[in-house]
N, C-alpha and C positions, 0 to 999 in steps of 0.2 A: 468846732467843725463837726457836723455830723454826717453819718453815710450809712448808706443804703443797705438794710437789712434782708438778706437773700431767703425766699421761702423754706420752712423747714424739710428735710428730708422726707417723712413724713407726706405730708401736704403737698409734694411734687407727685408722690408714687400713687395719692389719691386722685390729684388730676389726670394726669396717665391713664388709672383704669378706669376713668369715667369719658374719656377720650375712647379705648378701647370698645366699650359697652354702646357706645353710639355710631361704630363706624359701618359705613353699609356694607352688606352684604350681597356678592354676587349673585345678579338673580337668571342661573343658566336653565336652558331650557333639557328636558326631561331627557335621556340619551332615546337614541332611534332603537338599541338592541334591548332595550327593556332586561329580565333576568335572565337574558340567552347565553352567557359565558356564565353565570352562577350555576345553572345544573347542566351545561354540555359536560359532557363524560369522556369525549375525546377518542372512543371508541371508532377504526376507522374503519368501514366495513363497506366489502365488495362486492358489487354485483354478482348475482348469481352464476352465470354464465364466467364473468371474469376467476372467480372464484374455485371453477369446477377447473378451468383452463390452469391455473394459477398452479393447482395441483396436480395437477396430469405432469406437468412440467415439472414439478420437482421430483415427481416420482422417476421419471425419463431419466434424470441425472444422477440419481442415487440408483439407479438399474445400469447403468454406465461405468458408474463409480464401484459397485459391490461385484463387477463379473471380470471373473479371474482374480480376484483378492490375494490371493496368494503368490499370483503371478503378475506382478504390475511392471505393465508397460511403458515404451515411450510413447505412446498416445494417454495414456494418464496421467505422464508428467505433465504433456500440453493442456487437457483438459481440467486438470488441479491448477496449475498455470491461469486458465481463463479465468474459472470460477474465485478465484481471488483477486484479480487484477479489474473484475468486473465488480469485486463490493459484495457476489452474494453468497461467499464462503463461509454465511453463520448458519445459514441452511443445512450445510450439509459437516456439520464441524467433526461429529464421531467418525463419516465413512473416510474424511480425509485423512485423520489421523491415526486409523487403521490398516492407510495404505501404506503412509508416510516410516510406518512403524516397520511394518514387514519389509518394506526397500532400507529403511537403517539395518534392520538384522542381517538382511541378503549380503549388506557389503562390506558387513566386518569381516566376513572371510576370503573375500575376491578384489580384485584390483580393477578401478572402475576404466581406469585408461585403457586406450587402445590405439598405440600410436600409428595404427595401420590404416585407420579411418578416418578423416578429418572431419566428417558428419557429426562424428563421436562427441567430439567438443563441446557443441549445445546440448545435448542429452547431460551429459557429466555436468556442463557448468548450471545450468537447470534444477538436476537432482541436491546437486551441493546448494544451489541456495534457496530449493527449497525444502527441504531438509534444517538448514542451520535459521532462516527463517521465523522454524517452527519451532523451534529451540533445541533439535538433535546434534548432541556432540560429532563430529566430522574432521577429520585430519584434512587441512588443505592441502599439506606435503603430499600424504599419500593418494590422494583425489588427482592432483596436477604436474608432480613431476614424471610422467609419462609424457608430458607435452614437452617438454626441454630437451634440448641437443648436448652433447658430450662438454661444451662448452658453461652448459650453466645458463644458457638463453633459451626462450623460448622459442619453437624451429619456423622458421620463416613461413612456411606451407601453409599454416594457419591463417596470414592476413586472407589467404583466398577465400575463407568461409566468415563473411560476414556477419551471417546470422549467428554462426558462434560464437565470432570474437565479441559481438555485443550480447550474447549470455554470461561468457568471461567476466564482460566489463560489468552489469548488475550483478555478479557472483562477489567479484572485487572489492564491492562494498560491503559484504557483509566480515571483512576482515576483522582480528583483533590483532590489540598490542603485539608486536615479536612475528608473525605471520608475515615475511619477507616475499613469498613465494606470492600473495596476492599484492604486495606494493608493486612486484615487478609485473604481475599482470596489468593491472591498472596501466602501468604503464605504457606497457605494453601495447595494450588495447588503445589506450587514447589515443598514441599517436595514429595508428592503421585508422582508427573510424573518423577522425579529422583528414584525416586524407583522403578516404572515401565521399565522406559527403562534400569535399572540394570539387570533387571530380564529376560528381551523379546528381541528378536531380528527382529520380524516384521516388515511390514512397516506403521504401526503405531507407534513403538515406535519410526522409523526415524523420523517419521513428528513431533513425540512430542520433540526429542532430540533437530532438527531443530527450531523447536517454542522454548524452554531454549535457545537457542544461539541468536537467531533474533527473537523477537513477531512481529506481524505484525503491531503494532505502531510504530518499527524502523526500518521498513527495504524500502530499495527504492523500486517503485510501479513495475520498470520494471524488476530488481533482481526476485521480489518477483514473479510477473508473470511465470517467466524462471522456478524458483524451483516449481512451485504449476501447472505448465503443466503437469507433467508424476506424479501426484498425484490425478490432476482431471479425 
């Protein structure tokens, strides 16, 4: 009985590439952009007029940003505020961190609380997190137990300033390990601004709804930009 002798190794791998050598080839038609992405440069350049505008503008900010340097305000907290929460804080990155520098020095000798003003609250919760933020060492103890009552709680008066207590609450994210004082704010904080936007329909209470779903410690810088446009 005899059987079927199977082609050698060999002799298959030659049929194969003579299979390969004749297979067609797609025949596409020539692309429409010819060598147009081989030399674009990517260079992106602005009209003249947009151009001249572009810088008047930055110059506007950093004249904003450099007067009183010595002396910074709470309107430069707001204004250091925008300009990052807007995306275009690479612009101006030295004059920030020269202000930011002189308010860390100013308050290791003074005490930022003020428990006599409940305004106080967003400016403090503000500077603390923009401050630690930017990587400036900051005691939260000593930043926020001026807000607390003989108790140990934080004193009731405060739900009244909304605007603060959701500076609080984006401050409260920037806690670490051991930092008890901002778990109880957080805490704090959520429960009042859940009950405010139960109650309001404003657009305040959007921003705060907005701030409970994403703080501004997790949200991406250019999202965040997009929503905080038709707010600014």
């Amino acid at each position: 009985m005899s059987f079927p002798v199977s082609a050698s190794p060999n002799k298959v791998i030659r049929i194969n590439a003579e299979k390969e050598s004749t297979r067609r080839s797609a025949n596409f038609d020539p692309t429409i952009w010819g060598d147009y992405f081989l030399s674009y440069t990517g260079d992106f350049k602005e009209s003249g007029d947009a151009s001249v505008k572009h810088q008047e503008l930055k110059k506007e900010i950093r004249t904003m940003l450099r007067a009183d340097i010595n002396k910074p305000s709470q309107t430069k907290l707001d204004l250091i505020d925008d300009i990052q929460r807007l995306g275009v804080s690479y612009h101006f990155e030295s004059e920030i961190d020269e202000i930011l520098q002189k308010m860390h020095e100013a308050n290791q000798d003074c005490d930022l609380g003020d428990d006599e003003n409940v305004q106080e609250l967003y400016y403090i919760s503000l500077q603390f997190r923009l401050l630690r933020q930017n990587g400036y060492k900051i005691s939260a103890a000593d930043v926020f137990n001026s807000f607390k009552d003989s108790n140990g709680n934080f004193k009731s008066f405060l739900k009244r300033d909304i605007r603060g207590m959701l500076s609080l609450y984006e401050a409260a994210h920037l806690r670490v390990h051991g930092e008890n004082i901002l778990n109880e704010a957080l805490t704090f904080t959520v429960t009042h601004l859940e009950s405010f936007t139960s109650q309001s329909n404003t657009q305040l209470a959007a921003q705060v709804n907005r701030a409970l779903n994403r703080p501004i410690r997790k949200s991406l810088p250019r999202l965040e930009a997009k929503h905080y446009m038709p707010i600014y």
